[in-house]
C-alpha positions as CSV (number, residue, x, y, z in Angstrom):
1,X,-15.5,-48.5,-48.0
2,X,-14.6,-49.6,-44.2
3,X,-11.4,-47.0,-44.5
4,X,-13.8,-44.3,-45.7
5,X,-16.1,-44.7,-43.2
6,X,-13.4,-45.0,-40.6
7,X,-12.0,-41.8,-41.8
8,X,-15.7,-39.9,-41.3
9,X,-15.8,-41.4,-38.5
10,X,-12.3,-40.2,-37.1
11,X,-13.1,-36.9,-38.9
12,X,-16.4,-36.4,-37.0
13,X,-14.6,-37.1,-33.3
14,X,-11.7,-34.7,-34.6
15,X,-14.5,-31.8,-35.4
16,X,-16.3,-32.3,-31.6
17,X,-13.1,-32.3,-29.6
18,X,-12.6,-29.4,-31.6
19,X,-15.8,-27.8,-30.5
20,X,-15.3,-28.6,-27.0
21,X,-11.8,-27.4,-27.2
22,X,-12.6,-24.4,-28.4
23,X,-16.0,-23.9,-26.2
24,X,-13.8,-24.6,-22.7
25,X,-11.4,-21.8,-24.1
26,X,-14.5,-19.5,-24.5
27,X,-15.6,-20.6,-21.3
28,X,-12.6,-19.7,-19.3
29,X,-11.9,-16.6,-21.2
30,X,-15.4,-15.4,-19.7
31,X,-14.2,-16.4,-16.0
32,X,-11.1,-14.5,-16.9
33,X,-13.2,-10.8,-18.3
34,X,-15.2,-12.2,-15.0
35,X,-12.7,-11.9,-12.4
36,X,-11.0,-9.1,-14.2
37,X,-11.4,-5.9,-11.4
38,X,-13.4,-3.3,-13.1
39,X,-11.6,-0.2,-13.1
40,X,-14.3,2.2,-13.2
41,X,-15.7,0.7,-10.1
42,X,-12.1,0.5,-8.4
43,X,-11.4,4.0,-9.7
44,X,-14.9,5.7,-8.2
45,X,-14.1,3.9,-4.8
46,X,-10.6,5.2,-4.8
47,X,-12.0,9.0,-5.3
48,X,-14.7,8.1,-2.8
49,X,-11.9,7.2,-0.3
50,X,-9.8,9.7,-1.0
51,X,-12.9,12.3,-0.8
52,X,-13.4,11.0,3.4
53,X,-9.3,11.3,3.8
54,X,-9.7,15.1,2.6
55,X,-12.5,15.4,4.8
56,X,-10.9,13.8,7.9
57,X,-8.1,15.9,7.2
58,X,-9.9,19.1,7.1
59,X,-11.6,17.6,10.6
60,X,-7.8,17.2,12.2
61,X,-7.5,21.0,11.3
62,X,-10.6,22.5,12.7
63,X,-10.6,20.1,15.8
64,X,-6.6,20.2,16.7
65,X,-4.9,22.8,15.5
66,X,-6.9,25.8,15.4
67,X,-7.9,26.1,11.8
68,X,-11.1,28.0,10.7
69,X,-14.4,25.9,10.6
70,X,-15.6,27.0,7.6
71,X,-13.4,25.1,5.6
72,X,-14.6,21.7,7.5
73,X,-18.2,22.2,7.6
74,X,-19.9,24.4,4.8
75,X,-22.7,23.8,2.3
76,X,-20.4,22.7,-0.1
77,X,-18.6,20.2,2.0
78,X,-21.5,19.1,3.9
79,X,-22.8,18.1,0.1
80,X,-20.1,16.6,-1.6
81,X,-19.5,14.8,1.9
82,X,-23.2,12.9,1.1
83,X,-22.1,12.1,-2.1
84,X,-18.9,10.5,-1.7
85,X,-20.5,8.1,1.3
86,X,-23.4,7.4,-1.2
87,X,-20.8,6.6,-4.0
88,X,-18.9,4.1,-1.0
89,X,-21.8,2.1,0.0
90,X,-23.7,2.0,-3.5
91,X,-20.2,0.3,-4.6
92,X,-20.0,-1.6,-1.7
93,X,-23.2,-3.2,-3.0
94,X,-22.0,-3.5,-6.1
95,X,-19.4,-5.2,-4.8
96,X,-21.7,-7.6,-2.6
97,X,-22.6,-9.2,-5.8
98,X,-18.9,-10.6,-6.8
99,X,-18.3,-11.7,-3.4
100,X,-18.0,-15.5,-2.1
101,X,-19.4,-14.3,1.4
102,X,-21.2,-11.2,2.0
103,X,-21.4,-12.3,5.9
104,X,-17.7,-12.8,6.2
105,X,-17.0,-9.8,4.6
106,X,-19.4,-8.1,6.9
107,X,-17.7,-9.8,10.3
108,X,-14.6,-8.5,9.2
109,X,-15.6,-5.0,8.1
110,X,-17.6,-5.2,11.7
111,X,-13.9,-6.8,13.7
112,X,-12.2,-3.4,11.9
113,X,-15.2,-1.3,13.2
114,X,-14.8,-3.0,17.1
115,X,-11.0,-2.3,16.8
116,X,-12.1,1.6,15.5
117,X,-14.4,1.8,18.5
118,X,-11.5,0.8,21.2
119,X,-8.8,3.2,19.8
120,X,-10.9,6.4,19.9
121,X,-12.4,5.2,23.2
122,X,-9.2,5.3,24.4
123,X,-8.6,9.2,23.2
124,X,-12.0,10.4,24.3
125,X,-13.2,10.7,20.8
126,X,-15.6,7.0,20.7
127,X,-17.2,6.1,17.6
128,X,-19.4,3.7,18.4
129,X,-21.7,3.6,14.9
130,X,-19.3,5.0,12.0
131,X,-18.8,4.7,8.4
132,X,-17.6,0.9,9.4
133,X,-20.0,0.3,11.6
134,X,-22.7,0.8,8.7
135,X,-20.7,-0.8,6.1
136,X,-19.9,-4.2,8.1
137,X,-24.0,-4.4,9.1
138,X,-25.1,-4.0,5.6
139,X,-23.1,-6.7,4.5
140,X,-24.0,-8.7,7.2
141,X,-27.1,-8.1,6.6
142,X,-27.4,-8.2,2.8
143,X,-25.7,-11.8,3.3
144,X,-28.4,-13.3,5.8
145,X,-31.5,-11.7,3.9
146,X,-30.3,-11.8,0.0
147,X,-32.8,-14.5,-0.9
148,X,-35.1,-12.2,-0.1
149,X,-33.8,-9.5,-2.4
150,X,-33.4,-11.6,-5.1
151,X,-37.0,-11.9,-5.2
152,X,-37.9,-8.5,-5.7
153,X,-38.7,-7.8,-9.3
154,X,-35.5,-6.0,-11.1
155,X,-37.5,-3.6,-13.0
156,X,-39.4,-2.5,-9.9
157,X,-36.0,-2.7,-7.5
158,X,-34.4,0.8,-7.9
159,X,-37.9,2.6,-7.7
160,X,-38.6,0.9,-4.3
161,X,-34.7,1.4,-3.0
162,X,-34.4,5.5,-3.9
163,X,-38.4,5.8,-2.8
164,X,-37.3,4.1,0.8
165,X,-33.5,6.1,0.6
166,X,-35.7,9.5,0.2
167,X,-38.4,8.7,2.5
168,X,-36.1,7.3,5.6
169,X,-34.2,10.4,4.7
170,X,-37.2,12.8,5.1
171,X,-38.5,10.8,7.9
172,X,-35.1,11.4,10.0
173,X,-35.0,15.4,9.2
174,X,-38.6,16.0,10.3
175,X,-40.0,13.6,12.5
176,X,-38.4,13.4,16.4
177,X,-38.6,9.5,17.7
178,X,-37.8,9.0,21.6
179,X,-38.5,6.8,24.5
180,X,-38.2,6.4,27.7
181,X,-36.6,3.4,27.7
182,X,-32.7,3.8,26.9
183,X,-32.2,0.8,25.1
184,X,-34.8,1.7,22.9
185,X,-33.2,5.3,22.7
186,X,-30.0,4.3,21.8
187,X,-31.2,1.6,19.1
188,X,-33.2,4.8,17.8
189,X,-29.9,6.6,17.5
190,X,-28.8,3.5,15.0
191,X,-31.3,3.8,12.8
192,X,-30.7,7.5,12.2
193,X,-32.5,9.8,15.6
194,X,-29.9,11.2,18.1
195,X,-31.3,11.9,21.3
196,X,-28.6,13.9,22.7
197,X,-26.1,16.2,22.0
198,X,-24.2,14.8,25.0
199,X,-23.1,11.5,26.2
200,X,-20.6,10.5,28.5
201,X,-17.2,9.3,26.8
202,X,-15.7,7.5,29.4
203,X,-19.0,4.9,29.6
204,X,-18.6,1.7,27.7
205,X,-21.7,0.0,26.1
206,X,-22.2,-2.6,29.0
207,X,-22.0,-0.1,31.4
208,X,-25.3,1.1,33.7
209,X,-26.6,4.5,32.0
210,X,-24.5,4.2,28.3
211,X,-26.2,6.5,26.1
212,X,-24.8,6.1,22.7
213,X,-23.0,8.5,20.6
214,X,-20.3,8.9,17.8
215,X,-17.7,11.4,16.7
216,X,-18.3,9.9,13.4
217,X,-21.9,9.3,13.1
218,X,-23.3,6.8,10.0
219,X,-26.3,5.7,10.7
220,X,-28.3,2.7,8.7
221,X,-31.6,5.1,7.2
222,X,-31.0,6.1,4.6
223,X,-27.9,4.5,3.5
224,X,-29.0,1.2,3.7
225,X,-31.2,1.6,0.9
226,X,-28.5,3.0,-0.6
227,X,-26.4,-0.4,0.0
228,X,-29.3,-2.4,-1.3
229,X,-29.8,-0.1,-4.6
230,X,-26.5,-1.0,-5.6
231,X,-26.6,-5.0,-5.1
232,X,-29.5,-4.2,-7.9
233,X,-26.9,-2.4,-9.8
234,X,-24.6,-5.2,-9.3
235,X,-26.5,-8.3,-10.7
236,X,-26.5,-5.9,-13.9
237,X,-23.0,-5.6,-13.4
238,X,-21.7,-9.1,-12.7
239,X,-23.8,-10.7,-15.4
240,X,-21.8,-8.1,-17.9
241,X,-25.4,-6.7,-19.0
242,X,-23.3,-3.2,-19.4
243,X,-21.6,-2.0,-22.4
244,X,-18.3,-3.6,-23.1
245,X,-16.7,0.1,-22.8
246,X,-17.6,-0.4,-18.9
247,X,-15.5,-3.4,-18.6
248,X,-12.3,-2.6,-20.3
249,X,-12.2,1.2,-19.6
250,X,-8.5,2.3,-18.4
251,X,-8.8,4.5,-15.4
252,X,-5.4,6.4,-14.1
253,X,-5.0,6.5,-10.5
254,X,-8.1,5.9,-8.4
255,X,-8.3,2.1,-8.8
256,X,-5.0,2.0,-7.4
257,X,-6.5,3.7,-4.2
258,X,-9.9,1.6,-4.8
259,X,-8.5,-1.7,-4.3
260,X,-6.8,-0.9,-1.1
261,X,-10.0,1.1,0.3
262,X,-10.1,-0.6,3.1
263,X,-6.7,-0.7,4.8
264,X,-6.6,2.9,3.5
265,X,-9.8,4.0,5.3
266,X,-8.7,2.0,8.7
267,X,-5.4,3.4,8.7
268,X,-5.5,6.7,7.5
269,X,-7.0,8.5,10.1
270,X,-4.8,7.1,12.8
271,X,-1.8,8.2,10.9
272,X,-3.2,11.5,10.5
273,X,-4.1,12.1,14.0
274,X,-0.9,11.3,15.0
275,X,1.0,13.6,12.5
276,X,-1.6,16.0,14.3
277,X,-0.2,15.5,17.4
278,X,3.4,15.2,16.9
279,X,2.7,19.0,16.0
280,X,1.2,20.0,18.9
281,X,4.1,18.7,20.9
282,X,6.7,20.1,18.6
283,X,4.6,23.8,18.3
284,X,2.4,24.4,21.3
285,X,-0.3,25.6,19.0
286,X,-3.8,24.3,18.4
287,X,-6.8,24.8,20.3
């Protein structure tokens, strides 16, 4: 009777390791499909990227060497040019949901955006509140103030987000906000009103009469809402509420580009300016 029960017992222990066992494997096979990249994501990012090289590009031709600009600025472009910095920063929200530190990433997107600033200072073309500029402040941002996202109700989230992304939007095209103060006038010219079409390119921002401007000009309304609308998207997302399709979909190409966005986007344009002007010295041509 003792060995029987001894054996039940034994039995018993043998069946709960097994349990455990087999609920740490299930465990870490979810941390696995968790920190698996998600190539649809990886692969819209890449396009998105690849979308702003084409359009630099087609910049470097207009600007440099003489090319029509039509083909730079046109409906068309000026369109699909929304778009693909919409698709960037809703991602980059997305992707503000997987990340350890939203307000490291955003110190380092910001460090890029300084070292950006200096190198076209130093050609005469400054961008003092670009594409990087935006990205790095909205993850800074989002970082610091994401408890108080958190707390606005999911269901209600996306209707607030687009409502303030089409308002700030409509806001900026038909109402003109000035002042005669130039501080105010150039933190104005953040959030989305220019209040020049010139400023001076050899001033630096500490210097006495700085009026900001940018060759490349990003400003935080609307996109910020934009940002913020896809953190939503991304609680969705990183709590695998999606179909399983979304997760294990193969995509050629684009991720490849996605996960390098970054260094792509930093270094692209520097490479392409100076492909630019190696033929200028070799032809003579351009304007």
């Amino acid at each position: 009777m003792k060995e029987d029960n001894k054996r039940e017992d034994n039995k018993r222990e043998d069946n709960k390791r097994e349990d455990r066992e087999r609920g740490d494997r299930k465990r870490e096979d979810r941390k696995r499909k968790d920190r698996k990249r998600i190539e649809i994501i990886d692969g819209l990012r890449g396009l998105a990227v690849s979308l702003m090289v084409i359009h630099h590009m087609l910049y470097n031709l207009t600007t440099f060497l003489g090319a029509p600009r039509w083909i730079f600025s046109n409906p068309v472009f000026d369109f699909l040019q929304a778009v693909f910095i919409g698709v960037f920063l809703f991602l980059s929200g997305v992707s503000s949901r997987f990340s350890r530190s939203n307000i490291r990433r955003g110190l380092i997107t910001l460090a890029l955006a300084v070292v950006i600033s200096a190198a076209t200072y130093v050609i005469g073309m400054p961008i003092w509140f670009g594409i990087l500029h935006l990205l790095g402040f909205c993850m800074l941002f989002f970082g610091v103030t994401k408890k108080l996202w958190d707390v606005v109700p999911r269901k209600a989230a996306p209707a607030i987000f687009i409502t303030l992304t089409a308002g700030s939007a409509l806001a900026r095209r038909y109402y003109d906000l000035t002042s005669g103060h130039l501080w105010v006038r150039n933190l104005l010219y953040t959030f989305g009103w220019p209040q020049s079409d010139y400023f001076d390119t050899s001033l630096l921002p500490w210097q006495p009469g700085f009026v900001i401007g940018s060759f490349d000009y990003q400003p935080l309304l609307p996109w910020i809402f934009v940002f913020l609308l896809g953190t939503w998207a991304g609680l969705y997302i990183a709590e695998r509420k999606l179909p399983d399709w979304f997760y294990e979909k193969k995509v050629p190409f684009f991720p490849v580009i996605g996960r390098k966005a970054l260094l792509i986007y930093v270094l692209h344009q520097p490479v392409m300016y100076g492909i630019v002007m190696g033929i200028l010295c070799v032809t003579g041509t351009g304007v």
